[in-house]
PDB file of N, CA, C and O in Angstrom:
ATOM      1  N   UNK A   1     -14.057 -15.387  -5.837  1.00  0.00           N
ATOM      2  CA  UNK A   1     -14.041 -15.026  -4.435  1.00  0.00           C
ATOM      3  C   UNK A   1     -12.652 -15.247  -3.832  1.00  0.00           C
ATOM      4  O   UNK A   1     -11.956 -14.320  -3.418  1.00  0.00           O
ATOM      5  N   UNK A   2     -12.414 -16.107  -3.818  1.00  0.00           N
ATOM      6  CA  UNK A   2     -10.559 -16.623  -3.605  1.00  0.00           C
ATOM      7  C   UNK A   2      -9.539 -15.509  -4.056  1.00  0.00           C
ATOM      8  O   UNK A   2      -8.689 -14.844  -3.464  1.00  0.00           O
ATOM      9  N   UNK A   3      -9.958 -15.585  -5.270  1.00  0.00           N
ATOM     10  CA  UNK A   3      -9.142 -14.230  -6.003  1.00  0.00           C
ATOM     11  C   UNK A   3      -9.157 -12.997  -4.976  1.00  0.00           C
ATOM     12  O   UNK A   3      -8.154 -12.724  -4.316  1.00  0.00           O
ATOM     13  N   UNK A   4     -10.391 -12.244  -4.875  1.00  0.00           N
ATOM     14  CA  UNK A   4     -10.476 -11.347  -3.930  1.00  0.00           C
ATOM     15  C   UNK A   4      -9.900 -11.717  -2.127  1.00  0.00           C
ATOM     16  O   UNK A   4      -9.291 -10.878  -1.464  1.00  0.00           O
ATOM     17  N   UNK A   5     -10.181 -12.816  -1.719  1.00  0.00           N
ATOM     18  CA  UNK A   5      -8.992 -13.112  -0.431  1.00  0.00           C
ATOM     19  C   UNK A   5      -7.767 -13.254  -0.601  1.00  0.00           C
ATOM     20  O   UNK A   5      -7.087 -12.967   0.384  1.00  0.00           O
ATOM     21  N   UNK A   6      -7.011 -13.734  -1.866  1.00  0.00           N
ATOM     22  CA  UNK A   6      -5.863 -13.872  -1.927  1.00  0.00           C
ATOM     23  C   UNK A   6      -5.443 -12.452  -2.268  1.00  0.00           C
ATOM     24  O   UNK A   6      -4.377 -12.255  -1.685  1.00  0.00           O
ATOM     25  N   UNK A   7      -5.794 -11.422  -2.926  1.00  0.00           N
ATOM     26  CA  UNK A   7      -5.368  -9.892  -2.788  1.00  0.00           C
ATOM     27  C   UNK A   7      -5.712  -9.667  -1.720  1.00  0.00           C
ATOM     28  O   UNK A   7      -4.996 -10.468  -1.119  1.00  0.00           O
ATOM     29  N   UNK A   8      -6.253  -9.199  -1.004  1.00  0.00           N
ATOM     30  CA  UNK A   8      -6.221  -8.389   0.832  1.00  0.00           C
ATOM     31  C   UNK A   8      -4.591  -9.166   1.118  1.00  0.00           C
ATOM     32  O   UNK A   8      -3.527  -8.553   1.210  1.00  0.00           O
ATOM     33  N   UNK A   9      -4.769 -10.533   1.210  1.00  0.00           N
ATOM     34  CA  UNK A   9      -3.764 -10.797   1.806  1.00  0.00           C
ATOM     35  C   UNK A   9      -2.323 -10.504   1.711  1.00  0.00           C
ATOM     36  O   UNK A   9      -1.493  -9.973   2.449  1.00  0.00           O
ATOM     37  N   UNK A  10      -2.322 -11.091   0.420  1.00  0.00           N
ATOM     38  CA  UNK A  10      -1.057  -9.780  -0.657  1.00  0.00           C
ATOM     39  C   UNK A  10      -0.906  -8.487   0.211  1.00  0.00           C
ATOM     40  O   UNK A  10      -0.047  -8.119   1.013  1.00  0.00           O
ATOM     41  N   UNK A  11      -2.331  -7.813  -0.358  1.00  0.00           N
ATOM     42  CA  UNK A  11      -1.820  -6.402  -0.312  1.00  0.00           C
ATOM     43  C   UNK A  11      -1.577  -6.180   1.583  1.00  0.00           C
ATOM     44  O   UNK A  11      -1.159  -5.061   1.882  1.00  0.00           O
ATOM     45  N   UNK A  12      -1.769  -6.967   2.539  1.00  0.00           N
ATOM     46  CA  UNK A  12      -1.859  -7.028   3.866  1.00  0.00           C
ATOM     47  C   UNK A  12      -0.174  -6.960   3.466  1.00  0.00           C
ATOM     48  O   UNK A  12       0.392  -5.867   3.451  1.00  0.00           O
ATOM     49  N   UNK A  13       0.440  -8.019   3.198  1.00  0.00           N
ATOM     50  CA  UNK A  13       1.849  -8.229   2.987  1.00  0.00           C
ATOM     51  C   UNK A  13       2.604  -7.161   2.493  1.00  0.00           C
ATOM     52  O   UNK A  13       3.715  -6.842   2.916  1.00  0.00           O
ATOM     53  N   UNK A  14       1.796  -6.444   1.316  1.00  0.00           N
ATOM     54  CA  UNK A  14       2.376  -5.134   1.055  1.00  0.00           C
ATOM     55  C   UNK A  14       2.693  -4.273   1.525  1.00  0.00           C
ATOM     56  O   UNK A  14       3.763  -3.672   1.424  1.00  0.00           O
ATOM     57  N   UNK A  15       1.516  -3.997   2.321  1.00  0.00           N
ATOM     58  CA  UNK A  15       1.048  -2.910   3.257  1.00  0.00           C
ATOM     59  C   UNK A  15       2.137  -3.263   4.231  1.00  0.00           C
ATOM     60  O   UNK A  15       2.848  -2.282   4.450  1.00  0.00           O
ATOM     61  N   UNK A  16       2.431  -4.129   4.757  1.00  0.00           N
ATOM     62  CA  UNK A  16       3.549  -4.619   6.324  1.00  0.00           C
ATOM     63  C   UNK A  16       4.560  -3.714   5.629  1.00  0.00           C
ATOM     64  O   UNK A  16       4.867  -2.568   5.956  1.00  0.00           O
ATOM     65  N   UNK A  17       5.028  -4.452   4.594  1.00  0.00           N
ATOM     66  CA  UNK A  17       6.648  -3.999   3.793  1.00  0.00           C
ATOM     67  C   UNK A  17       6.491  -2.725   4.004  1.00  0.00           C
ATOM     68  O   UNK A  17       7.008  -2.212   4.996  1.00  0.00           O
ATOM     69  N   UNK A  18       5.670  -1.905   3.011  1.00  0.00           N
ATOM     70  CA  UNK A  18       5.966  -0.555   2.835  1.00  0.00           C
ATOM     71  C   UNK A  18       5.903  -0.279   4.145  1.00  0.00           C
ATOM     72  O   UNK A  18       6.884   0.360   4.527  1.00  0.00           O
ATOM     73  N   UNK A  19       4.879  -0.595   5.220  1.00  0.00           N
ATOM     74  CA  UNK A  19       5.096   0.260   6.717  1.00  0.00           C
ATOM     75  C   UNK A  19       6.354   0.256   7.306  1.00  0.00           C
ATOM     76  O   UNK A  19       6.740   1.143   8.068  1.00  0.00           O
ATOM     77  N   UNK A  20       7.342  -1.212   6.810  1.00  0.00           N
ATOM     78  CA  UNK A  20       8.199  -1.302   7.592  1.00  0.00           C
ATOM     79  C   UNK A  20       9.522  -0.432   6.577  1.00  0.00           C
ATOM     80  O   UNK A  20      10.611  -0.116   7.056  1.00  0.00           O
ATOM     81  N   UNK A  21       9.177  -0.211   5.369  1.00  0.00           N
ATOM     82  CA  UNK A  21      10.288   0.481   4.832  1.00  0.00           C
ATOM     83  C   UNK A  21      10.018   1.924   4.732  1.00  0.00           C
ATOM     84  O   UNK A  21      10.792   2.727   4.212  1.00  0.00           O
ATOM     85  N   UNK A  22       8.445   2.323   5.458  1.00  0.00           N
ATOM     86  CA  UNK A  22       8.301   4.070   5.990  1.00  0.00           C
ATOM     87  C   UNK A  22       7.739   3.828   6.959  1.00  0.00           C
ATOM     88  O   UNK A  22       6.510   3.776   6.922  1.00  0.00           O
ATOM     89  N   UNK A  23       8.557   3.555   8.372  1.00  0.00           N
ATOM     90  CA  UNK A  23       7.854   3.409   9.676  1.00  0.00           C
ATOM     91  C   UNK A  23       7.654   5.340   9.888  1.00  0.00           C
ATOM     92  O   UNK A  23       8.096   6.409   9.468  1.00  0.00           O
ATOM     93  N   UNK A  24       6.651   4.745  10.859  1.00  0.00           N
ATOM     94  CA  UNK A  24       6.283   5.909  11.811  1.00  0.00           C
ATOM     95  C   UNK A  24       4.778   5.982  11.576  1.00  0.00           C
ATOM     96  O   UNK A  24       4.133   5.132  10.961  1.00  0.00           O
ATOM     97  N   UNK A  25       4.133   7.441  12.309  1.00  0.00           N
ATOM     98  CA  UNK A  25       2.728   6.760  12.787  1.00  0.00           C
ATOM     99  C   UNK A  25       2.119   8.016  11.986  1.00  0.00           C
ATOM    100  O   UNK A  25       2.781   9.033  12.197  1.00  0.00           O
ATOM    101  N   UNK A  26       0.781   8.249  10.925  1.00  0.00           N
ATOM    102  CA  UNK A  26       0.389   9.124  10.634  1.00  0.00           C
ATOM    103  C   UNK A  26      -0.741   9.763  11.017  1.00  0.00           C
ATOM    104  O   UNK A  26      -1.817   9.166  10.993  1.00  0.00           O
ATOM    105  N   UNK A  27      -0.663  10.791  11.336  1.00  0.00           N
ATOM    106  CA  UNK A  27      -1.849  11.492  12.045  1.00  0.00           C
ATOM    107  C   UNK A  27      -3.358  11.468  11.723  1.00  0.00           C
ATOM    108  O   UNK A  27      -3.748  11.987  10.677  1.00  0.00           O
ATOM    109  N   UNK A  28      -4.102  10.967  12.462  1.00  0.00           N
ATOM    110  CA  UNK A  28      -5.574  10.518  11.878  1.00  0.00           C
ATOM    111  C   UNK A  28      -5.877   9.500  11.436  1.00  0.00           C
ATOM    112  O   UNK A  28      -6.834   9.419  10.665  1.00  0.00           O
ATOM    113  N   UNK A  29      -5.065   8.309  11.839  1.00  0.00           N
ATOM    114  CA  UNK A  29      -4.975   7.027  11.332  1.00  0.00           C
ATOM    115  C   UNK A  29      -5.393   5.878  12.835  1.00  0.00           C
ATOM    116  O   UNK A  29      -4.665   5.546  13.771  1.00  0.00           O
ATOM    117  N   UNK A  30      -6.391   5.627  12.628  1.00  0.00           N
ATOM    118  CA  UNK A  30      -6.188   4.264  14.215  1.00  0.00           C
ATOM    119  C   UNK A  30      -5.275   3.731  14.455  1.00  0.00           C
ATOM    120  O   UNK A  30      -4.548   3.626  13.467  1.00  0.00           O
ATOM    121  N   UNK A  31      -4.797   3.192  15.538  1.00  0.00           N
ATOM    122  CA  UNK A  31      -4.339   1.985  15.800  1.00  0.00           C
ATOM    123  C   UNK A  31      -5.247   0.787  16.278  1.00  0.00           C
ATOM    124  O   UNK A  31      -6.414   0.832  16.667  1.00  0.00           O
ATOM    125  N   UNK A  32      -4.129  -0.649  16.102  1.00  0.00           N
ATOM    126  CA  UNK A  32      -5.157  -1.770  16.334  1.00  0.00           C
ATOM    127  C   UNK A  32      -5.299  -2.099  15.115  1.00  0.00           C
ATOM    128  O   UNK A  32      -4.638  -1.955  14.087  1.00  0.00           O
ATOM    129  N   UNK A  33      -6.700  -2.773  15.517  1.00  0.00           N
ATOM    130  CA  UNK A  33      -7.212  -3.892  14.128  1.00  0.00           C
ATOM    131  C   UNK A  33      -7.335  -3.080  12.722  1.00  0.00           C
ATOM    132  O   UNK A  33      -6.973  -3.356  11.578  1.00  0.00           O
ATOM    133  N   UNK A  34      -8.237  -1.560  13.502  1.00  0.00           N
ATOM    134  CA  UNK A  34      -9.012  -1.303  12.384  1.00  0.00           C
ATOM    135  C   UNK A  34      -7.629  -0.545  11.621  1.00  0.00           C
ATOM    136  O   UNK A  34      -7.779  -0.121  10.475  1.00  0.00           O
ATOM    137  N   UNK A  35      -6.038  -0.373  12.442  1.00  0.00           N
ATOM    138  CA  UNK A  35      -4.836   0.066  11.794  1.00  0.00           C
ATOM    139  C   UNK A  35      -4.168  -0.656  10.769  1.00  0.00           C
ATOM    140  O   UNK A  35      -3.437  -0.159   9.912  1.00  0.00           O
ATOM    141  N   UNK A  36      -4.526  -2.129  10.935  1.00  0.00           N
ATOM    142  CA  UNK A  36      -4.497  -3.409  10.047  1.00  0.00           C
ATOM    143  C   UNK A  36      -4.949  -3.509   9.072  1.00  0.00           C
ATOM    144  O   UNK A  36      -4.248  -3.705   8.079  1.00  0.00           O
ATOM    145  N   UNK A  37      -6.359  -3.403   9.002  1.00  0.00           N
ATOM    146  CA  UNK A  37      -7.234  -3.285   7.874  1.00  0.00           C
ATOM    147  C   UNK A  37      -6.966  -1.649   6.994  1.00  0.00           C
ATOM    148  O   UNK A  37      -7.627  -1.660   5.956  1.00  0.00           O
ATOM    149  N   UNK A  38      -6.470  -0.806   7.108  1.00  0.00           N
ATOM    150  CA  UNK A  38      -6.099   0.001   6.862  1.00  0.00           C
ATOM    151  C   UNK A  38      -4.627   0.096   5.915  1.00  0.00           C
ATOM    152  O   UNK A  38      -4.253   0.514   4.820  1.00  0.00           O
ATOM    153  N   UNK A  39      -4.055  -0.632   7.206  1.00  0.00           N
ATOM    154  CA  UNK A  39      -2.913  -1.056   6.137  1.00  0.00           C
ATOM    155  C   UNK A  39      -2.533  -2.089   4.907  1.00  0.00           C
ATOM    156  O   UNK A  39      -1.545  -2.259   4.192  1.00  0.00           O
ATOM    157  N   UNK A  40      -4.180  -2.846   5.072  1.00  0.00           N
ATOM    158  CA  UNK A  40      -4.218  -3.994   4.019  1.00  0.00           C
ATOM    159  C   UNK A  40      -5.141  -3.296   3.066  1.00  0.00           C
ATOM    160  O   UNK A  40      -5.396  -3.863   2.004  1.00  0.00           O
ATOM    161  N   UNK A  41      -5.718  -2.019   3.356  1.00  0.00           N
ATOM    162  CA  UNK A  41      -6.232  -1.115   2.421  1.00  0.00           C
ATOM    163  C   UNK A  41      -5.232  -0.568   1.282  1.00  0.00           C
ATOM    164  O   UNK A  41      -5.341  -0.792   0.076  1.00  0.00           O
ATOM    165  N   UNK A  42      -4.389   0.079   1.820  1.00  0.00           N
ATOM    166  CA  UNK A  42      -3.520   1.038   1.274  1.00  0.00           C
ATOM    167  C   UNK A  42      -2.372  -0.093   0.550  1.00  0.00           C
ATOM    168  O   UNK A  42      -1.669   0.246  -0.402  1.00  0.00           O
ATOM    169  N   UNK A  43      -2.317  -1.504   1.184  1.00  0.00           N
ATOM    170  CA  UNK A  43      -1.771  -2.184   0.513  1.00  0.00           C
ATOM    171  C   UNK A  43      -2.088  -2.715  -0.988  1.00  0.00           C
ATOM    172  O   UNK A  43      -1.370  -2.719  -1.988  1.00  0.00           O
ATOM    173  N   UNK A  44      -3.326  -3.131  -0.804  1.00  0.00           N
ATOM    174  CA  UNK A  44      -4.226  -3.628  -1.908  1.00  0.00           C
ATOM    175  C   UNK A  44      -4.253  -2.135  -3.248  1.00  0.00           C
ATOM    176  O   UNK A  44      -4.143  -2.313  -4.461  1.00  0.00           O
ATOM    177  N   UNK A  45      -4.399  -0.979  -2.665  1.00  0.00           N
ATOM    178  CA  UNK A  45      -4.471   0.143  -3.382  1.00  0.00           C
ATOM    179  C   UNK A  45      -2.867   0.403  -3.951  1.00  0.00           C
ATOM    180  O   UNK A  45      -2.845   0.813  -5.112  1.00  0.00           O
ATOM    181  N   UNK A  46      -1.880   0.272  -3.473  1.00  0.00           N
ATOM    182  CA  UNK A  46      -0.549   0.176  -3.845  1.00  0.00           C
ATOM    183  C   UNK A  46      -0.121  -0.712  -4.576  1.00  0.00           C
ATOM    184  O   UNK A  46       0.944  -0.639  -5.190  1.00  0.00           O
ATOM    185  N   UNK A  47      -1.067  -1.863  -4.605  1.00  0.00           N
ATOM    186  CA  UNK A  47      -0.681  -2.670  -5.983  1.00  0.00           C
ATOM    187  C   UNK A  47      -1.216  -2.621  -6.974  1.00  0.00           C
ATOM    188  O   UNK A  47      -0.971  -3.503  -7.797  1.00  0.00           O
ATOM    189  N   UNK A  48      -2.051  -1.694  -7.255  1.00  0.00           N
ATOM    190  CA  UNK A  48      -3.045  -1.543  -8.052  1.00  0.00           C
ATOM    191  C   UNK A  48      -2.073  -0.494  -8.773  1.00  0.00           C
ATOM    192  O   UNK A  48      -1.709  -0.608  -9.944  1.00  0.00           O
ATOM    193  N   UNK A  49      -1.592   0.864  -7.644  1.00  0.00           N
ATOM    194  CA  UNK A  49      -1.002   1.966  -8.220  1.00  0.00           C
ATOM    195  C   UNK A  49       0.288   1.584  -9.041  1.00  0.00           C
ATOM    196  O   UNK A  49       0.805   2.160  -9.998  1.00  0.00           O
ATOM    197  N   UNK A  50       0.707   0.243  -8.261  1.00  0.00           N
ATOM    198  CA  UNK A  50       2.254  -0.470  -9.001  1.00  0.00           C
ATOM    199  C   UNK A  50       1.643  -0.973 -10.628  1.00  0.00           C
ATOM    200  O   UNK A  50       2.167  -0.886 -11.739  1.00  0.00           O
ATOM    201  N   UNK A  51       0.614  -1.395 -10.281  1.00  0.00           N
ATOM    202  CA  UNK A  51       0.168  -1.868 -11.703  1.00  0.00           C
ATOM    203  C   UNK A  51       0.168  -0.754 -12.653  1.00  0.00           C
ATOM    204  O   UNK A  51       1.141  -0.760 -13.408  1.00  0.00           O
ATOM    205  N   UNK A  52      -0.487  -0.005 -12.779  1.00  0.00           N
ATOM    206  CA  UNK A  52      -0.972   1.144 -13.528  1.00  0.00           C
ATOM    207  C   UNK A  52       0.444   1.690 -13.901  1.00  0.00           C
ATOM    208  O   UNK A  52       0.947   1.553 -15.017  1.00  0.00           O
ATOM    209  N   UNK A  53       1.006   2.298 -12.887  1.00  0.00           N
ATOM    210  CA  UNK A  53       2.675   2.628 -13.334  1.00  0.00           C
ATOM    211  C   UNK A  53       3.811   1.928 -13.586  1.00  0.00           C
ATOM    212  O   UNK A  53       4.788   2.605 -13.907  1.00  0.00           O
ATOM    213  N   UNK A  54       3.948   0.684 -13.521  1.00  0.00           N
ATOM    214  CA  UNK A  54       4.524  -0.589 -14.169  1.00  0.00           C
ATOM    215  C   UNK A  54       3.789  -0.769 -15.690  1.00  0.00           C
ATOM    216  O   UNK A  54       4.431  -0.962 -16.723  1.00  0.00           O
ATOM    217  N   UNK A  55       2.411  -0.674 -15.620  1.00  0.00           N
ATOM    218  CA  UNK A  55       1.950  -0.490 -17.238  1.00  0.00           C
ATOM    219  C   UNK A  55       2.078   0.499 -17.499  1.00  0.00           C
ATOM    220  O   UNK A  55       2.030   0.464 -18.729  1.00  0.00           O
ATOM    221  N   UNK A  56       2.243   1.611 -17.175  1.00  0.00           N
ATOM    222  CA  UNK A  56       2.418   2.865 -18.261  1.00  0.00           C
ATOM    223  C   UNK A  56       4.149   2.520 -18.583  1.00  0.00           C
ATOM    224  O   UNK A  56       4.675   2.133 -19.626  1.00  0.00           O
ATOM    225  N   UNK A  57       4.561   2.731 -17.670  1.00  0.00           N
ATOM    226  CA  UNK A  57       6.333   2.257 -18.235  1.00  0.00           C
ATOM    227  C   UNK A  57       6.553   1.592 -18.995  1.00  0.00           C
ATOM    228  O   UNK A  57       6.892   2.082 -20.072  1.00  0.00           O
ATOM    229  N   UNK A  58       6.495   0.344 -18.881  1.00  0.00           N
ATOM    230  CA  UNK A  58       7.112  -0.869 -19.329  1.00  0.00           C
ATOM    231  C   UNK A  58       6.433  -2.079 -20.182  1.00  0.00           C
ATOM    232  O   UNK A  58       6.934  -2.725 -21.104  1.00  0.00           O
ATOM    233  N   UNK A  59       4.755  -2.222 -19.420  1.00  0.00           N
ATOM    234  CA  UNK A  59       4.283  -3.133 -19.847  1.00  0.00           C
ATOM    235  C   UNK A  59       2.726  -2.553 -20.837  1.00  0.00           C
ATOM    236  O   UNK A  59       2.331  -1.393 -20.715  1.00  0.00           O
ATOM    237  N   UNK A  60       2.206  -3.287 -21.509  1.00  0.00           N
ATOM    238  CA  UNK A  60       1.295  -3.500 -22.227  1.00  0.00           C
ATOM    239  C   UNK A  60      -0.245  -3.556 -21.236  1.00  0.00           C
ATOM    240  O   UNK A  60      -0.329  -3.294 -20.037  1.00  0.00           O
ATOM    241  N   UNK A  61      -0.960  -3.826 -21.829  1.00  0.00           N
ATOM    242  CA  UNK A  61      -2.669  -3.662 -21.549  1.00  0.00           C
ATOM    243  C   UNK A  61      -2.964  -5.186 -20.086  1.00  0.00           C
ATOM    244  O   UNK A  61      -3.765  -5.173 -19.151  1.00  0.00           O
ATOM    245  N   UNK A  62      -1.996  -6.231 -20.464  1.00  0.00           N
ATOM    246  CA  UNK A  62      -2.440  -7.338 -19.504  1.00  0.00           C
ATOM    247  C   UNK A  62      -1.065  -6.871 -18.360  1.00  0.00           C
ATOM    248  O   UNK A  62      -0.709  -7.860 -17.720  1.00  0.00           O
ATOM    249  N   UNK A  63      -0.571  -6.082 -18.140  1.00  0.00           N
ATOM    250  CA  UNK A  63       0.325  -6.120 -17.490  1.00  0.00           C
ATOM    251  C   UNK A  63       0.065  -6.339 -15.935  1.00  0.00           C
ATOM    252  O   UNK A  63      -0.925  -5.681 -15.616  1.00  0.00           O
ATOM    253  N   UNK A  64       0.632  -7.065 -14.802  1.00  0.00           N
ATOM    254  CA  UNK A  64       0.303  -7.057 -13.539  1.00  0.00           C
ATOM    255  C   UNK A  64       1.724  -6.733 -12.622  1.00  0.00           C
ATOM    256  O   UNK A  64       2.876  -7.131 -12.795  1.00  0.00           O
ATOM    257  N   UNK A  65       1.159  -5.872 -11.619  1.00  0.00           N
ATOM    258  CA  UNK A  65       2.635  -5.951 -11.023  1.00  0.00           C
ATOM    259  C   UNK A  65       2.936  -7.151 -10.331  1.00  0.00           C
ATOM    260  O   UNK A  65       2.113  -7.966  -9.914  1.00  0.00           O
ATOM    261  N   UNK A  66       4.560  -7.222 -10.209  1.00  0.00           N
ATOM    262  CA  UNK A  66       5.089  -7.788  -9.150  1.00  0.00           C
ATOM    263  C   UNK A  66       5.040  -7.716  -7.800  1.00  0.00           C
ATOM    264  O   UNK A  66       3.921  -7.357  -7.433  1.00  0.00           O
ATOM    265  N   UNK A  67       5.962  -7.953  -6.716  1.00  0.00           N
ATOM    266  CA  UNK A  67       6.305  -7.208  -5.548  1.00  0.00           C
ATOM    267  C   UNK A  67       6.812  -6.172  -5.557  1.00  0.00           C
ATOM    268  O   UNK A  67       6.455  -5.485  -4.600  1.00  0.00           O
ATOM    269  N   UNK A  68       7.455  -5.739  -6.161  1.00  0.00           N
ATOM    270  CA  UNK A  68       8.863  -4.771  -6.296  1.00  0.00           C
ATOM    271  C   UNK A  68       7.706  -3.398  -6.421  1.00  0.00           C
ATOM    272  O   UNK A  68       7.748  -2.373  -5.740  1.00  0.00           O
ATOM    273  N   UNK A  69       6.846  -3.684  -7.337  1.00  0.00           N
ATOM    274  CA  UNK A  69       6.169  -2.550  -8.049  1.00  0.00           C
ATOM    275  C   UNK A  69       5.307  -2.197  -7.055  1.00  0.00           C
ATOM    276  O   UNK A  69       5.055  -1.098  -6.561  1.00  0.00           O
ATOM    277  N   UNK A  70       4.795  -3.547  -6.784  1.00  0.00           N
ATOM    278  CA  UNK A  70       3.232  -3.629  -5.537  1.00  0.00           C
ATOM    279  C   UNK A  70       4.139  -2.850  -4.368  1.00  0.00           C
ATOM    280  O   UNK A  70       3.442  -1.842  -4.251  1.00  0.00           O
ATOM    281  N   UNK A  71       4.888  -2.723  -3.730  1.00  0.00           N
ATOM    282  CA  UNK A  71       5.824  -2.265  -2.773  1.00  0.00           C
ATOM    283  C   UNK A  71       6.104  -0.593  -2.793  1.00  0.00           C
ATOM    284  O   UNK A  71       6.000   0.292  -1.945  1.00  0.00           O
ATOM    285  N   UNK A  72       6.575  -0.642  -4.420  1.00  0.00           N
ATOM    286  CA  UNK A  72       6.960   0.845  -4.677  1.00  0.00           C
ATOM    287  C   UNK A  72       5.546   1.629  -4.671  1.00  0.00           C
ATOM    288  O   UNK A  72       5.494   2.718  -4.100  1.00  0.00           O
ATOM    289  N   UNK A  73       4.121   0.959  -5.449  1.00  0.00           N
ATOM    290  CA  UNK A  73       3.218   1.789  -5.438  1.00  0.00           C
ATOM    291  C   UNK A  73       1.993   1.806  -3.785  1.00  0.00           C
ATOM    292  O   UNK A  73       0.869   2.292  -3.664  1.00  0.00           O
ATOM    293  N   UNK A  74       2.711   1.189  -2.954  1.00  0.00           N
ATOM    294  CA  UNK A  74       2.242   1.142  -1.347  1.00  0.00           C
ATOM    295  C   UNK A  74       3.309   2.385  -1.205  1.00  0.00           C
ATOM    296  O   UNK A  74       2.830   3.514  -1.311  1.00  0.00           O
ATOM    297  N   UNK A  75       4.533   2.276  -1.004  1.00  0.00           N
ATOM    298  CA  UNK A  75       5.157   3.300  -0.270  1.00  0.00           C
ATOM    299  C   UNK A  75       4.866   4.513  -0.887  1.00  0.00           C
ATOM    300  O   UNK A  75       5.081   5.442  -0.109  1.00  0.00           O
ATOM    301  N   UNK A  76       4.364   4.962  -2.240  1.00  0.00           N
ATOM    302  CA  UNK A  76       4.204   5.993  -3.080  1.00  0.00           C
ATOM    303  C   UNK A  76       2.819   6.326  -2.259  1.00  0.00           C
ATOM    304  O   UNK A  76       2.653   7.539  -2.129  1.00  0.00           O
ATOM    305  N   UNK A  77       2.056   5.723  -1.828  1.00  0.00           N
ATOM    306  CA  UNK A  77       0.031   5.329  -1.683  1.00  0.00           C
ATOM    307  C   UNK A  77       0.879   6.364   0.034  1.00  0.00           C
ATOM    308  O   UNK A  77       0.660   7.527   0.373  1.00  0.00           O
ATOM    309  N   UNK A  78       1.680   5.453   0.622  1.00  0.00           N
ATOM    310  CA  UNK A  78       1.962   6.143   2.340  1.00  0.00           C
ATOM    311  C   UNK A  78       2.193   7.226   2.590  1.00  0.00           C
ATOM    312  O   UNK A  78       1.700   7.811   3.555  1.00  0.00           O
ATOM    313  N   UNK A  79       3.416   7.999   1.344  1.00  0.00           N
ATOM    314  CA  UNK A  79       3.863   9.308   1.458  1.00  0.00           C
ATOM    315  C   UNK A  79       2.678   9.755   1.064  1.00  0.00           C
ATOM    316  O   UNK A  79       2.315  10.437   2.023  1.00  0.00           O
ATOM    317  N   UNK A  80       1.422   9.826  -0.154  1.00  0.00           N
ATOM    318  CA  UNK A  80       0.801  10.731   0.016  1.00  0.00           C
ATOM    319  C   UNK A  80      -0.138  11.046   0.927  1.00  0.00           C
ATOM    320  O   UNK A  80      -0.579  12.184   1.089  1.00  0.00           O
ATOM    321  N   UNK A  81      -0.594   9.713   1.766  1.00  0.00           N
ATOM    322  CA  UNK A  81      -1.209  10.202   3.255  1.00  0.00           C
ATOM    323  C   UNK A  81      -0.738  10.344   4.091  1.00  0.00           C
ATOM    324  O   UNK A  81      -1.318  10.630   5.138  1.00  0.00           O
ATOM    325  N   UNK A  82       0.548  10.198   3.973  1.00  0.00           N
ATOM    326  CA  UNK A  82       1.166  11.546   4.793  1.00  0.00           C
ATOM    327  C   UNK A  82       1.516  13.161   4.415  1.00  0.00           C
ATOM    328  O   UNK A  82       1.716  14.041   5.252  1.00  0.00           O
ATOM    329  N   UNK A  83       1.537  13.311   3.096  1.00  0.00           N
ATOM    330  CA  UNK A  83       1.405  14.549   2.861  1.00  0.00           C
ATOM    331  C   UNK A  83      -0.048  15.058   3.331  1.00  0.00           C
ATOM    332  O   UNK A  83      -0.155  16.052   4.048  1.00  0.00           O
ATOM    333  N   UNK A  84      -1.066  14.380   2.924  1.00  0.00           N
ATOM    334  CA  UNK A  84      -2.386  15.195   2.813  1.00  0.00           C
ATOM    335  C   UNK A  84      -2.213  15.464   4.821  1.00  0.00           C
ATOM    336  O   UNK A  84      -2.012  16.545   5.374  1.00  0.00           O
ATOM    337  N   UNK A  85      -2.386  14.030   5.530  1.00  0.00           N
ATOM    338  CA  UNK A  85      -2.829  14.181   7.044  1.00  0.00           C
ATOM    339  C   UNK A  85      -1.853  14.309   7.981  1.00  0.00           C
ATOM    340  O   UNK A  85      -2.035  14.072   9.175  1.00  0.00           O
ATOM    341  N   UNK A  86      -0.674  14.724   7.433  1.00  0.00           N
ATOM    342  CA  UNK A  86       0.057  15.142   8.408  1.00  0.00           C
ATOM    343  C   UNK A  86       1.012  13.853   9.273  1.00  0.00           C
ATOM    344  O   UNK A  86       0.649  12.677   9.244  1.00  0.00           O
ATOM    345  N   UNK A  87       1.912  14.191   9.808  1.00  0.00           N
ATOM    346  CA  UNK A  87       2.763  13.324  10.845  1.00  0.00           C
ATOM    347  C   UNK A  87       2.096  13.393  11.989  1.00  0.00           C
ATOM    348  O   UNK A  87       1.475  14.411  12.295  1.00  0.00           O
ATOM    349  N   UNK A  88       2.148  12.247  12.808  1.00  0.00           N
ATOM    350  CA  UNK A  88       1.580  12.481  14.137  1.00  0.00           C
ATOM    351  C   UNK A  88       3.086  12.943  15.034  1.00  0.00           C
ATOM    352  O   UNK A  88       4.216  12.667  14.628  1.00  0.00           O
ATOM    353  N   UNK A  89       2.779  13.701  16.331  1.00  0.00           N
ATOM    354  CA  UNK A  89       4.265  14.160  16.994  1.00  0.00           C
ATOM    355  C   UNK A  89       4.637  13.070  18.260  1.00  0.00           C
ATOM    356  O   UNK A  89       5.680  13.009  18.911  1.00  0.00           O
ATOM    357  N   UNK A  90       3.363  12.206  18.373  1.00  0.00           N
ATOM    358  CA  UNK A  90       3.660  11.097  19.454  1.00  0.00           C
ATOM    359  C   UNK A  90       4.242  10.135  19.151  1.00  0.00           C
ATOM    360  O   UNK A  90       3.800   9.772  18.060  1.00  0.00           O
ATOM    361  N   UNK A  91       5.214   9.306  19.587  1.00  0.00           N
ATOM    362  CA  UNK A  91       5.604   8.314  19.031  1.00  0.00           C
ATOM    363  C   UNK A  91       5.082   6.861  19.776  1.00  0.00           C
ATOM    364  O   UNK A  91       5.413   5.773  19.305  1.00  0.00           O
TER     365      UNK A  91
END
């Protein structure tokens, strides 16, 4: 159970980074809490995606990402919901 709170939180941390290294606001996305939990969604899912492509590269079957990776596969996770839903034009 711990295990599973200590990832949200991570990926919460992830999720901040990548927002703050692709700011701006994407269309169809809340703001607020439930924009939080959202972003600790896509965080948690970005380290997963860092994993998978950190193991296909580099590492073997137990491989886990780092930050670096957890980071790269959040900002990779942001651009594609922003490709699919669009930019919002409000700032």
């Amino acid at each position: 159970m711990f295990s599973w709170i200590w990832s949200l939180i991570i990926g919460l941390i992830v999720g901040v980074i990548a927002r703050f290294l692709l700011p701006g606001r994407e269309a169809g996305l809340p703001t607020g809490a439930l924009g939080v939990l959202i972003t600790a969604v896509i965080g948690v899912l970005g380290a997963l995606l860092g994993t998978f492509i950190g193991g296909a590269l580099w590492g073997g079957e137990n491989y886990a990402a780092g930050w670096i990776m957890s980071i790269v596969g959040a900002v990779l996770l942001l651009l594609l919901v922003r490709l699919v839903m669009g930019r919002s034009t409000t700032t």
